[in-house]
Structures are given as C-alpha cells and as structure tokens.
PDB file of N, CA, C and O in Angstrom, chain B, residues numbered from 101:
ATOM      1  N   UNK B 101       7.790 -10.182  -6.097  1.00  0.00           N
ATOM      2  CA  UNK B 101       8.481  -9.620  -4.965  1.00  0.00           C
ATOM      3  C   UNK B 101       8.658  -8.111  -5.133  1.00  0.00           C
ATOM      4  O   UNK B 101       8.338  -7.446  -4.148  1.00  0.00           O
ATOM      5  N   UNK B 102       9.079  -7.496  -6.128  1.00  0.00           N
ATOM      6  CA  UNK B 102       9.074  -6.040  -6.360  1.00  0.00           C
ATOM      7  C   UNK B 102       7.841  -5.342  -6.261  1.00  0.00           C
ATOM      8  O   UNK B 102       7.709  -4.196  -5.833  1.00  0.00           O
ATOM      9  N   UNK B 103       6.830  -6.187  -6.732  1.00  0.00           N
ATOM     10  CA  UNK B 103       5.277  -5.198  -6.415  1.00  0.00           C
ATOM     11  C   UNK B 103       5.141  -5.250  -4.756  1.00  0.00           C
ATOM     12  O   UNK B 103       5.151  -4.357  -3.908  1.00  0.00           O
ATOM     13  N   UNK B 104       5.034  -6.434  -4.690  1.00  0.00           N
ATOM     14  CA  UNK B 104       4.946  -5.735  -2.418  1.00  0.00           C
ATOM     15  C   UNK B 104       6.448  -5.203  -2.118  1.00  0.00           C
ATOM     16  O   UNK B 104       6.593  -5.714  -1.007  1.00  0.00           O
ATOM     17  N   UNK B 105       7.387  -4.672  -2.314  1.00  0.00           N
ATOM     18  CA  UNK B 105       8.481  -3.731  -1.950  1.00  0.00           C
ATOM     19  C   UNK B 105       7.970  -2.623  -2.246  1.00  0.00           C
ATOM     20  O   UNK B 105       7.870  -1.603  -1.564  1.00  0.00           O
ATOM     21  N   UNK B 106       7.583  -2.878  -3.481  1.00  0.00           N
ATOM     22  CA  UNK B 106       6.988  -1.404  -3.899  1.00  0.00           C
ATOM     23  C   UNK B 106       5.629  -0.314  -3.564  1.00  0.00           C
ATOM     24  O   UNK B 106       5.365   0.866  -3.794  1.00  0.00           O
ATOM     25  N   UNK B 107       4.939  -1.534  -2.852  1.00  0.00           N
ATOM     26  CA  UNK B 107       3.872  -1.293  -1.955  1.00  0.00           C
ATOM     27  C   UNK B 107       4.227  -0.907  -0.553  1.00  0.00           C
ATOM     28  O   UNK B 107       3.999   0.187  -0.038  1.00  0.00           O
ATOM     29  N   UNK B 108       4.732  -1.795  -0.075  1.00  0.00           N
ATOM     30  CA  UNK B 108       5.836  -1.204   1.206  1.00  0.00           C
ATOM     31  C   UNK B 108       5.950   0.171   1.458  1.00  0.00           C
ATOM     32  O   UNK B 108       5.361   0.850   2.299  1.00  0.00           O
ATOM     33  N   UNK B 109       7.321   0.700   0.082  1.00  0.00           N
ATOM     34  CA  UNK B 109       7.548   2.017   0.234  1.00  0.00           C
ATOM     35  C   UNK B 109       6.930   3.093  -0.095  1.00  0.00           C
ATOM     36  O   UNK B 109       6.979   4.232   0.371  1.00  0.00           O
ATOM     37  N   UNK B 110       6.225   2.546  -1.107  1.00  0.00           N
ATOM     38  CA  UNK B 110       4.403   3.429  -1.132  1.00  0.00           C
ATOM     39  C   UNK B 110       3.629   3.725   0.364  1.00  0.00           C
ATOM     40  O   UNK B 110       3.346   4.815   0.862  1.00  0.00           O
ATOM     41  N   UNK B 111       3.475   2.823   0.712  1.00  0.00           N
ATOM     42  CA  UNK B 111       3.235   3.101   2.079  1.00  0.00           C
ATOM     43  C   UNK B 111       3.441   3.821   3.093  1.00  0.00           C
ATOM     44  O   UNK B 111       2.671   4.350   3.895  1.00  0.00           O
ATOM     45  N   UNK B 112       5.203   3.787   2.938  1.00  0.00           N
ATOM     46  CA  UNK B 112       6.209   4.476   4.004  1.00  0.00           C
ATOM     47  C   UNK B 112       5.439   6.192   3.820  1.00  0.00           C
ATOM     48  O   UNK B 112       4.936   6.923   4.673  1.00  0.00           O
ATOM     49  N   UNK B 113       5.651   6.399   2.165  1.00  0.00           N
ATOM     50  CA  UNK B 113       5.823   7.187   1.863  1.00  0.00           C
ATOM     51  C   UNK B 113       4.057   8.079   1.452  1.00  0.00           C
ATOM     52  O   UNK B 113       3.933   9.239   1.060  1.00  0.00           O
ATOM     53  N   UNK B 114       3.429   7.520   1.596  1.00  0.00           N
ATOM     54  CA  UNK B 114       2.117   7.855   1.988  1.00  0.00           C
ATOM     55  C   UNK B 114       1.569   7.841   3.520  1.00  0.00           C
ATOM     56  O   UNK B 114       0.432   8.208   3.814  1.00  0.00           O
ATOM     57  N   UNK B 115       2.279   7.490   4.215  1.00  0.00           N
ATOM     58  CA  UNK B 115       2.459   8.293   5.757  1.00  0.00           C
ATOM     59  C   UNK B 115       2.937   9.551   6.568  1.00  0.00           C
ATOM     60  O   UNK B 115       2.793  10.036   7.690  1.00  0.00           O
ATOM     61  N   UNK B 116       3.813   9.903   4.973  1.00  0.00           N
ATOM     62  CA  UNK B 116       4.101  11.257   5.559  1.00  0.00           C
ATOM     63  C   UNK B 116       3.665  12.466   4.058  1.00  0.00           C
ATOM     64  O   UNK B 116       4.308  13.132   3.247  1.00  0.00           O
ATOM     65  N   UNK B 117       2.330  12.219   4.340  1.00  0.00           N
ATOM     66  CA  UNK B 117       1.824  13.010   3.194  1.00  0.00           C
ATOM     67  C   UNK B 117       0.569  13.717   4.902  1.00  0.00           C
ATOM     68  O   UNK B 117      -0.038  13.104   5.780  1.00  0.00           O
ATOM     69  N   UNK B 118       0.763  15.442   4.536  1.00  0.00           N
ATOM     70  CA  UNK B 118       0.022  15.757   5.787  1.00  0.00           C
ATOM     71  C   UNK B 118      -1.383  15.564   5.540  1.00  0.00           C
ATOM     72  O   UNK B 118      -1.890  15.857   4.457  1.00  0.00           O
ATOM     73  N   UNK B 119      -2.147  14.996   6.676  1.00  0.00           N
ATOM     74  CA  UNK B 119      -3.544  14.812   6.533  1.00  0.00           C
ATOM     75  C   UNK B 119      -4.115  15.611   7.920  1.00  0.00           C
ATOM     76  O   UNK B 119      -3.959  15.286   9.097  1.00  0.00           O
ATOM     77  N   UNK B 120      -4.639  16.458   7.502  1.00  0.00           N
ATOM     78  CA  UNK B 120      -4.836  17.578   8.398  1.00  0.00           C
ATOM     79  C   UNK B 120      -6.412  18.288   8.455  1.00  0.00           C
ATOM     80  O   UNK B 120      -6.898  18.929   9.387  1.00  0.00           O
ATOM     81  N   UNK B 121      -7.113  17.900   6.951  1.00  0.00           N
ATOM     82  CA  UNK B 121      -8.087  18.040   7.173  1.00  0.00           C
ATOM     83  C   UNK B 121      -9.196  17.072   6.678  1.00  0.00           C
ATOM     84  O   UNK B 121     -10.333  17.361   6.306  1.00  0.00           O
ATOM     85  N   UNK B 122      -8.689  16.038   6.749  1.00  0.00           N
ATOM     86  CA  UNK B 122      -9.552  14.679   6.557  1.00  0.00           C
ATOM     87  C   UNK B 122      -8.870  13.961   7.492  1.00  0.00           C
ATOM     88  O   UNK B 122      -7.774  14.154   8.017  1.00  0.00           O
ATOM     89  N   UNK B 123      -9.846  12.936   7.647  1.00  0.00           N
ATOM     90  CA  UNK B 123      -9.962  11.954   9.847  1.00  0.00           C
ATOM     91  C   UNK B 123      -9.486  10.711   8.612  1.00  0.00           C
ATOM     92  O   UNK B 123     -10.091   9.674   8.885  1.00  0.00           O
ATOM     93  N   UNK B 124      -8.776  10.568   7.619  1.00  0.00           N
ATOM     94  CA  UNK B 124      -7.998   9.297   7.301  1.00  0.00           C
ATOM     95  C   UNK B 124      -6.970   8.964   7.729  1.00  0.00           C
ATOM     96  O   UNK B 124      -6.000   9.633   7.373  1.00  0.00           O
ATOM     97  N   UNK B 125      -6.699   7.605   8.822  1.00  0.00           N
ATOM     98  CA  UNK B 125      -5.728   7.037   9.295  1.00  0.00           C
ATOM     99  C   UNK B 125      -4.459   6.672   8.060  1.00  0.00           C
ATOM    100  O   UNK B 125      -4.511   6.124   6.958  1.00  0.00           O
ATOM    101  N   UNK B 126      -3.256   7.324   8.933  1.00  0.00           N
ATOM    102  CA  UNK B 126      -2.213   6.524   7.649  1.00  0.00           C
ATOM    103  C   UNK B 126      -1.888   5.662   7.743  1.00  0.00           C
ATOM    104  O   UNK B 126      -0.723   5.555   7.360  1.00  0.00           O
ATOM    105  N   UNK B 127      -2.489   4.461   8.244  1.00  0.00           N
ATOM    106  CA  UNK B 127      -2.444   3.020   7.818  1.00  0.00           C
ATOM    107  C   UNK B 127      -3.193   2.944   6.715  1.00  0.00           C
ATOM    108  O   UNK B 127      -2.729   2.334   5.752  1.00  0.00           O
ATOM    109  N   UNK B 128      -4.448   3.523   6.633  1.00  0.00           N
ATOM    110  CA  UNK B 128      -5.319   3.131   5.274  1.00  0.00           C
ATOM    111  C   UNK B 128      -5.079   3.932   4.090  1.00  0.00           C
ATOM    112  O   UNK B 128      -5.454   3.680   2.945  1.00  0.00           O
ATOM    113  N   UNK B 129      -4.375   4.978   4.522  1.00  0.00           N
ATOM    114  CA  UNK B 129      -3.786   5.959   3.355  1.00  0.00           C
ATOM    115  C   UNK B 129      -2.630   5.145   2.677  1.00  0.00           C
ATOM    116  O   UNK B 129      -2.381   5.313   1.483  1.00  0.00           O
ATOM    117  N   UNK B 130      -1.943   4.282   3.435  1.00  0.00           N
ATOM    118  CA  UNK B 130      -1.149   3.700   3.191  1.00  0.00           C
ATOM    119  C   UNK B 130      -1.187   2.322   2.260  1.00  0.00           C
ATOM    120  O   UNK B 130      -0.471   2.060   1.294  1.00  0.00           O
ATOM    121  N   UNK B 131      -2.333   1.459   2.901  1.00  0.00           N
ATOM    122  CA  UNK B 131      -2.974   0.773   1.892  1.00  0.00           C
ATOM    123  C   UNK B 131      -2.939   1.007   0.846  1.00  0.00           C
ATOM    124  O   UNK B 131      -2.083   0.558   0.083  1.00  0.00           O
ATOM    125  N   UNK B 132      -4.248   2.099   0.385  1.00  0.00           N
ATOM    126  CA  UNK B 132      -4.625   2.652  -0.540  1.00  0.00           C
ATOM    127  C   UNK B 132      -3.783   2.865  -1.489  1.00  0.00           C
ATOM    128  O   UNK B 132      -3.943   2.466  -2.643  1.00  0.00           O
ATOM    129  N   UNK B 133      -2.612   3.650  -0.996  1.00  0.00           N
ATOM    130  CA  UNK B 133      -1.632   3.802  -1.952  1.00  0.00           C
ATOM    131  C   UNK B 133      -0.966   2.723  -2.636  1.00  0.00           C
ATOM    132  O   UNK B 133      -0.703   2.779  -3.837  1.00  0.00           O
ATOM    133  N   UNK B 134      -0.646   1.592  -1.783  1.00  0.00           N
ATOM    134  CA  UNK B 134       0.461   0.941  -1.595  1.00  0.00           C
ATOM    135  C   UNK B 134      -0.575  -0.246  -2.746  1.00  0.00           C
ATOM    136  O   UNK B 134       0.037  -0.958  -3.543  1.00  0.00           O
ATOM    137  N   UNK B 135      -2.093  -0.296  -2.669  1.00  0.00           N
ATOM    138  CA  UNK B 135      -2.454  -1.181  -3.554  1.00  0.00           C
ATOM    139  C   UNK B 135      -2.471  -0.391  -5.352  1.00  0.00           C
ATOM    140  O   UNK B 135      -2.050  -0.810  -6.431  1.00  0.00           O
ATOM    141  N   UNK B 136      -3.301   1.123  -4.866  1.00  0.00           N
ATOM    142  CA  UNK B 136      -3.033   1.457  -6.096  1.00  0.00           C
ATOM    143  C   UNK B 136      -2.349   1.989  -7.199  1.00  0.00           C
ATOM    144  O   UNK B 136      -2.813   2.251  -8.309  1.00  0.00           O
ATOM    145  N   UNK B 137      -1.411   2.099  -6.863  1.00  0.00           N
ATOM    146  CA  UNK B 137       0.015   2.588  -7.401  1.00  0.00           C
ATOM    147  C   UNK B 137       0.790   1.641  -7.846  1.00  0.00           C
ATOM    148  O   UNK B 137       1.531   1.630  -8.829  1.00  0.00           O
ATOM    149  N   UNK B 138       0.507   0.617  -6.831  1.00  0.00           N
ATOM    150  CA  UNK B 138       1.601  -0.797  -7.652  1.00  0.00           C
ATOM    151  C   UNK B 138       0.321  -0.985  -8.783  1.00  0.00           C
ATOM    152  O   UNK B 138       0.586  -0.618  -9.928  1.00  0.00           O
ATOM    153  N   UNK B 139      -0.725  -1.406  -8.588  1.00  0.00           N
ATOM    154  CA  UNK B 139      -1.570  -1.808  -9.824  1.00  0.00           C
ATOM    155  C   UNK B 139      -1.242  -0.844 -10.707  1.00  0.00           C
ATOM    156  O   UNK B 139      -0.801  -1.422 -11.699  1.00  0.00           O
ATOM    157  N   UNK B 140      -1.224   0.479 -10.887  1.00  0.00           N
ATOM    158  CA  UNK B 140      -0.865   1.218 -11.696  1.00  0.00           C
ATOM    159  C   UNK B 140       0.675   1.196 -12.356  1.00  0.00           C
ATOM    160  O   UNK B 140       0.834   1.410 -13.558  1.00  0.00           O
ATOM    161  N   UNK B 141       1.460   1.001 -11.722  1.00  0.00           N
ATOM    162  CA  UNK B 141       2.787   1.294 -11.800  1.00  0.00           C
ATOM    163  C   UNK B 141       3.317  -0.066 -12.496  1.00  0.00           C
ATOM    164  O   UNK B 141       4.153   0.016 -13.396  1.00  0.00           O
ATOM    165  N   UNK B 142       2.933  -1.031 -12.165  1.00  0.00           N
ATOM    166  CA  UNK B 142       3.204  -2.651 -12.510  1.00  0.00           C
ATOM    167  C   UNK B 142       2.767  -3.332 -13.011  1.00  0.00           C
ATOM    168  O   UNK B 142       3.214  -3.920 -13.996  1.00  0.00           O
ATOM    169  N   UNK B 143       1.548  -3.504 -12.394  1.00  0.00           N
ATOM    170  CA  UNK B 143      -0.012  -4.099 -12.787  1.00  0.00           C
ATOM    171  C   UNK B 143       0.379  -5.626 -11.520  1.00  0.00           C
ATOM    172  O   UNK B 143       1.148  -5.974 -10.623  1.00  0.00           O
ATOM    173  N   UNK B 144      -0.649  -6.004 -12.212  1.00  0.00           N
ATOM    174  CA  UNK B 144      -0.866  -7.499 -11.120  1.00  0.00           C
ATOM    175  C   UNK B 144      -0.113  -8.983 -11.797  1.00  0.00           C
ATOM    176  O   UNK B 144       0.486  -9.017 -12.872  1.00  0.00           O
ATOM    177  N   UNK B 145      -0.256  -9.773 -11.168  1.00  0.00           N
ATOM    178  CA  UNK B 145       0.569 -10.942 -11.430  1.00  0.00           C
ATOM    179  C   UNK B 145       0.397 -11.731 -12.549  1.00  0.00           C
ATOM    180  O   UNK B 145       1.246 -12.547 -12.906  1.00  0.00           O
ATOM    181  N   UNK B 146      -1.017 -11.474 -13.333  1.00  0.00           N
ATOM    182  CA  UNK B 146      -1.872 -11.924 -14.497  1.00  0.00           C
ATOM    183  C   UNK B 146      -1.682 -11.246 -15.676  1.00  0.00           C
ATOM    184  O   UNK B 146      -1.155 -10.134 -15.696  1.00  0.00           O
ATOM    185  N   UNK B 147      -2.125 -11.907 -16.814  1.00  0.00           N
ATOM    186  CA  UNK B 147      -2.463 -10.967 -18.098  1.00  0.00           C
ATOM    187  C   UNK B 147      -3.714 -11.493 -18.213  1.00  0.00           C
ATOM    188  O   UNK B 147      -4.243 -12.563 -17.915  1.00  0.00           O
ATOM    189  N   UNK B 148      -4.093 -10.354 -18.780  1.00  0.00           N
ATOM    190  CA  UNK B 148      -5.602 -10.352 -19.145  1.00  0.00           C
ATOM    191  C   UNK B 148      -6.568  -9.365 -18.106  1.00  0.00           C
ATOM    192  O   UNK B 148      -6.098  -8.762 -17.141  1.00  0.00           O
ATOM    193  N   UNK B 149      -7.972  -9.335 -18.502  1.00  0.00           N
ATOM    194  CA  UNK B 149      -8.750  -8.907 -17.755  1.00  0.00           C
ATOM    195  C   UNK B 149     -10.097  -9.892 -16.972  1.00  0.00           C
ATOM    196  O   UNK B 149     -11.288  -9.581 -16.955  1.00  0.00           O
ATOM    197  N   UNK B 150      -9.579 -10.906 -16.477  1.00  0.00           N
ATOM    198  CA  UNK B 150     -10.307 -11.789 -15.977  1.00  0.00           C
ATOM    199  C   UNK B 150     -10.057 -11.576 -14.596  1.00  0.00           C
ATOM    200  O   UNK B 150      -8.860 -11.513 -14.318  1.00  0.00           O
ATOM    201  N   UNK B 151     -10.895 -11.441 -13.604  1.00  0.00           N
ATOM    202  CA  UNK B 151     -10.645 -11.744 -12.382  1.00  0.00           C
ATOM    203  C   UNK B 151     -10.398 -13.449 -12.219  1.00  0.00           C
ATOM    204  O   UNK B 151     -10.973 -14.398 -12.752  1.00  0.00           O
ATOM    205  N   UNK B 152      -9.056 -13.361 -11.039  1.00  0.00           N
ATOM    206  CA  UNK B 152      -8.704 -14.724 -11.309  1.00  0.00           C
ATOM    207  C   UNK B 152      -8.221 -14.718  -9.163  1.00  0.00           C
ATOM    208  O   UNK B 152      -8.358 -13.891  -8.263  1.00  0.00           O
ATOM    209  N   UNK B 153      -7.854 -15.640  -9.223  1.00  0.00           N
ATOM    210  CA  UNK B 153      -7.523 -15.920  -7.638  1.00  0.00           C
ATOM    211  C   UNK B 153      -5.991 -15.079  -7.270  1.00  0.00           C
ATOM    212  O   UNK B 153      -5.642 -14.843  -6.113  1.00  0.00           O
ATOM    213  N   UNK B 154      -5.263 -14.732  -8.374  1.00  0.00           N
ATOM    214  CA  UNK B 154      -3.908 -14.183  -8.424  1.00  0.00           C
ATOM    215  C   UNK B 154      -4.503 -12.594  -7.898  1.00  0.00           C
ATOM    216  O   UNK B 154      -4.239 -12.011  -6.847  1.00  0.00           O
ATOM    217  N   UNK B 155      -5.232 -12.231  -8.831  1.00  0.00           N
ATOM    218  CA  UNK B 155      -5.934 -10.563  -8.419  1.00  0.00           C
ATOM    219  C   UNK B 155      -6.433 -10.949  -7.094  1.00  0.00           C
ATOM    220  O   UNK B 155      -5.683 -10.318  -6.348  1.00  0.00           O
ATOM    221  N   UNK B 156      -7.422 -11.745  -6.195  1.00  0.00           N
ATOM    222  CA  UNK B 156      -7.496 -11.448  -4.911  1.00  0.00           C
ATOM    223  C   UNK B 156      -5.834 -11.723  -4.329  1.00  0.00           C
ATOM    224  O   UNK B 156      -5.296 -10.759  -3.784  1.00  0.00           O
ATOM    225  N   UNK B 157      -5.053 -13.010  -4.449  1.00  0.00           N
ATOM    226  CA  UNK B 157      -3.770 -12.647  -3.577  1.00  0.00           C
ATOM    227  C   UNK B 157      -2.635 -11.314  -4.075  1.00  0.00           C
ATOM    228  O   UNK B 157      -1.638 -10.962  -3.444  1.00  0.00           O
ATOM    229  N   UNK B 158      -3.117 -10.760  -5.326  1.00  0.00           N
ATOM    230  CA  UNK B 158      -2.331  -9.246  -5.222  1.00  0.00           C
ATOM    231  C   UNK B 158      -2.685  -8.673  -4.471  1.00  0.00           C
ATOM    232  O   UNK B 158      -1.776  -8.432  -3.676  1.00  0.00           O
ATOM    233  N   UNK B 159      -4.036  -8.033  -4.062  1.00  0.00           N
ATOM    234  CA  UNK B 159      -4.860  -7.297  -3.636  1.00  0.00           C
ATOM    235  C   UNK B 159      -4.580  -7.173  -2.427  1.00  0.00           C
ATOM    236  O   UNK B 159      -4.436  -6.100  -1.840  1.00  0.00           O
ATOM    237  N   UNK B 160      -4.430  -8.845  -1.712  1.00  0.00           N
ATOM    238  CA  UNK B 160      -4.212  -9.036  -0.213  1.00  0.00           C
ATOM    239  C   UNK B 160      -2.440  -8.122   0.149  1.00  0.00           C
ATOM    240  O   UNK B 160      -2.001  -7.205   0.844  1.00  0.00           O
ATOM    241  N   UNK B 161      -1.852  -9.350  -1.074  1.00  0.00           N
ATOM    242  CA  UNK B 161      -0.832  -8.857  -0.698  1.00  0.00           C
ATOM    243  C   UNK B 161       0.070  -7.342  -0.788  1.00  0.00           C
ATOM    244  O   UNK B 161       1.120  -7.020  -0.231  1.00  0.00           O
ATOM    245  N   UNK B 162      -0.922  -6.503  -1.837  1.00  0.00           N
ATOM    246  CA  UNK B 162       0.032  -5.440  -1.718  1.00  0.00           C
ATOM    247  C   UNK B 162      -0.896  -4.758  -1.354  1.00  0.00           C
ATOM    248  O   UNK B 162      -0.941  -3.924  -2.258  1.00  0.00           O
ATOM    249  N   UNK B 163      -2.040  -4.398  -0.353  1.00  0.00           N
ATOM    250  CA  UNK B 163      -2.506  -3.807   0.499  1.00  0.00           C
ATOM    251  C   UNK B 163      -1.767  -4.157   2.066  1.00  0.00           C
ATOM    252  O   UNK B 163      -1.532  -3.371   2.983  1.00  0.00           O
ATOM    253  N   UNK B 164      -1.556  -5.369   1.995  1.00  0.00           N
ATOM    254  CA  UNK B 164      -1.153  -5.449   3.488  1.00  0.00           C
ATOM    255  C   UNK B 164       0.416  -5.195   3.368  1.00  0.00           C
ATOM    256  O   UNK B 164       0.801  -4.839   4.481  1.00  0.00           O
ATOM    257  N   UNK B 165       1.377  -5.232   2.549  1.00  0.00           N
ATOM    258  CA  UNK B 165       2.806  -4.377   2.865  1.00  0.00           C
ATOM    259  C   UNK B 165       2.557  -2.966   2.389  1.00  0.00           C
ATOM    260  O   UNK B 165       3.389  -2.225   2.912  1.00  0.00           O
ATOM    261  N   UNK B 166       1.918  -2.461   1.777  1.00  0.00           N
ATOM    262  CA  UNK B 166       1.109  -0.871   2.077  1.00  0.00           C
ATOM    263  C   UNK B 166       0.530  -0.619   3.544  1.00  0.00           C
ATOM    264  O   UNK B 166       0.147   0.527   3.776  1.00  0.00           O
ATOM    265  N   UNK B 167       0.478  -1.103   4.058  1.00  0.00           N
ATOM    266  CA  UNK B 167      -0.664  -0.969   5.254  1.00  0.00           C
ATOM    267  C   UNK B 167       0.754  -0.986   6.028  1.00  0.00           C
ATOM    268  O   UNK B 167       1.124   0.103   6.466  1.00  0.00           O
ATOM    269  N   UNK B 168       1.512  -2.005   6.223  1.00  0.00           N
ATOM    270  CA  UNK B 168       2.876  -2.359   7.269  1.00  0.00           C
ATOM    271  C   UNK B 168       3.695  -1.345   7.138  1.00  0.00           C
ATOM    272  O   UNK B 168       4.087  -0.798   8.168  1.00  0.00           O
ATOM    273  N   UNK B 169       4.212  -0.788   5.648  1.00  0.00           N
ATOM    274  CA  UNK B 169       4.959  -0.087   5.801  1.00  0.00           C
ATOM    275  C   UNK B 169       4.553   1.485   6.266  1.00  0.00           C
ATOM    276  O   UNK B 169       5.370   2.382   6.474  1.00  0.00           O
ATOM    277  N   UNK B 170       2.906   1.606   6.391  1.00  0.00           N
ATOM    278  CA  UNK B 170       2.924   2.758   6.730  1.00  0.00           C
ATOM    279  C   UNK B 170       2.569   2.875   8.332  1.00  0.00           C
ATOM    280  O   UNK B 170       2.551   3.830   9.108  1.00  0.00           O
ATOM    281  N   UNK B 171       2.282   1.394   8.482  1.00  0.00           N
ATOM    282  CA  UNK B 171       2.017   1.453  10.300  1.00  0.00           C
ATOM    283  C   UNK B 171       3.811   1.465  10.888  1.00  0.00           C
ATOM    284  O   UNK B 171       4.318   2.081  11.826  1.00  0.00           O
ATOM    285  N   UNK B 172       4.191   0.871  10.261  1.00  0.00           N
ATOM    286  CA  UNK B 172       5.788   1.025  10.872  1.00  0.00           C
ATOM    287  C   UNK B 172       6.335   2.514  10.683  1.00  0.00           C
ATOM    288  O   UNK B 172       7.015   2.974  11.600  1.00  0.00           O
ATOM    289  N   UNK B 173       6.105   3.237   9.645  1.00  0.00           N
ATOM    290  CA  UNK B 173       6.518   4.612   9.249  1.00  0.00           C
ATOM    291  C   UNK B 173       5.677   5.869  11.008  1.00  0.00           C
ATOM    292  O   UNK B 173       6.148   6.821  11.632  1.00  0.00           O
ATOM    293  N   UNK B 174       4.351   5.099  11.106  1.00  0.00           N
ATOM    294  CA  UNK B 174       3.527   6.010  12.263  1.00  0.00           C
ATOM    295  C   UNK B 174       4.361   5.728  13.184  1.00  0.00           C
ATOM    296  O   UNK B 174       4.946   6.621  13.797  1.00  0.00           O
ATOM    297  N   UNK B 175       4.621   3.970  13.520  1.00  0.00           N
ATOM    298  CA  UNK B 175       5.288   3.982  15.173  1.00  0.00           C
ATOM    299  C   UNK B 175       6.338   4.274  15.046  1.00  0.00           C
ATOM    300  O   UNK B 175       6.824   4.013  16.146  1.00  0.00           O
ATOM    301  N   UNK B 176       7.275   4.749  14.304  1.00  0.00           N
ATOM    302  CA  UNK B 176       8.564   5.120  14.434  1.00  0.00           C
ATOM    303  C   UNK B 176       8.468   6.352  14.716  1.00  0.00           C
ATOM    304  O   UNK B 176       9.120   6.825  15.647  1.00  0.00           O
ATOM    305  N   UNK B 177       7.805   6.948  14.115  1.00  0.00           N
ATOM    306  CA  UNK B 177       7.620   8.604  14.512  1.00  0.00           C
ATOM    307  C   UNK B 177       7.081   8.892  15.227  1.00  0.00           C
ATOM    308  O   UNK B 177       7.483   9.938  15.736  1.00  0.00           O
ATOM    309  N   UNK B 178       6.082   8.413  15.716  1.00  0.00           N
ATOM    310  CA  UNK B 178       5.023   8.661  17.123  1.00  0.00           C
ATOM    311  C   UNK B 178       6.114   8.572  18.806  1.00  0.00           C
ATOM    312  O   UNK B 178       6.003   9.229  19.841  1.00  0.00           O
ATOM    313  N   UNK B 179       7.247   7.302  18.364  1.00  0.00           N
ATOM    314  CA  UNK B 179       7.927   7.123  19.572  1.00  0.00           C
ATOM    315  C   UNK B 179       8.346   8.338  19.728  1.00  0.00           C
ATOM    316  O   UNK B 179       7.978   8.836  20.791  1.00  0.00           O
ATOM    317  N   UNK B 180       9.162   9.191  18.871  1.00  0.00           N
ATOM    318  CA  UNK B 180       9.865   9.979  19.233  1.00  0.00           C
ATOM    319  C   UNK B 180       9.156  11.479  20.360  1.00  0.00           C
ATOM    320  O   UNK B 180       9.916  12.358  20.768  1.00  0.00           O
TER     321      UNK B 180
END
C-alpha cells in the first residue's frame, strides 16, 4: 500500500515539473515517475531478481496511481 501512495504523490508531483520544451504529456511524466522512483525508492513486492507475476502487478500498479495522481493534479488545475 505505501508503494502506490507513493506513486500517487510522485505523480502529483511530477505534474508540476515545467515541460516546456518537450511534447511529454503529464500523465506519462507522471507514470514514469510514479513507476520509477517507487522501484527505486522501495523496490517491488519480491526479493530476488527473477521476473515473477508480482513485478508485472507492481508495474501495473504503480504506473497506474502515477498516471491518476498526475491526471487528477492536470484536471484540477486546468479547471481553474
């Protein structure tokens, strides 16, 4: 549960990083972050270096609350 929170606010917080001269959406900036930073910061749900079915549902899962928290971070600010 702390690695997708932590992907989340990775997210949030890789949405408001200015992208001004690269055409990258901050939903995928958000991803990006939100997957590789928790892998870095935490690691994944496994020990070892085996790809296992846990590494694809990390992957899913802390790309897609990376991805949410930075699409929610755009529409909040876009409304205004």
């Amino acid at each position: 549960m702390i690695r997708i929170l932590n992907a989340f606010f990775l997210g949030i917080s890789a949405a408001f990083i200015p992208n001004k001269k690269s055409n990258i959406h901050p939903v995928l900036l958000g991803a990006i972050f939100g997957f590789l930073f928790t892998k870095i910061l935490l690691g994944d749900y496994d020990r070892g270096y085996a790809w296992t079915y846990s590494d694809l549902a990390f992957l899913i899962n802390t790309t897609l609350a990376g991805a949410g928290g930075a699409w929610l971070t755009t529409s909040i600010l876009s409304s205004k």
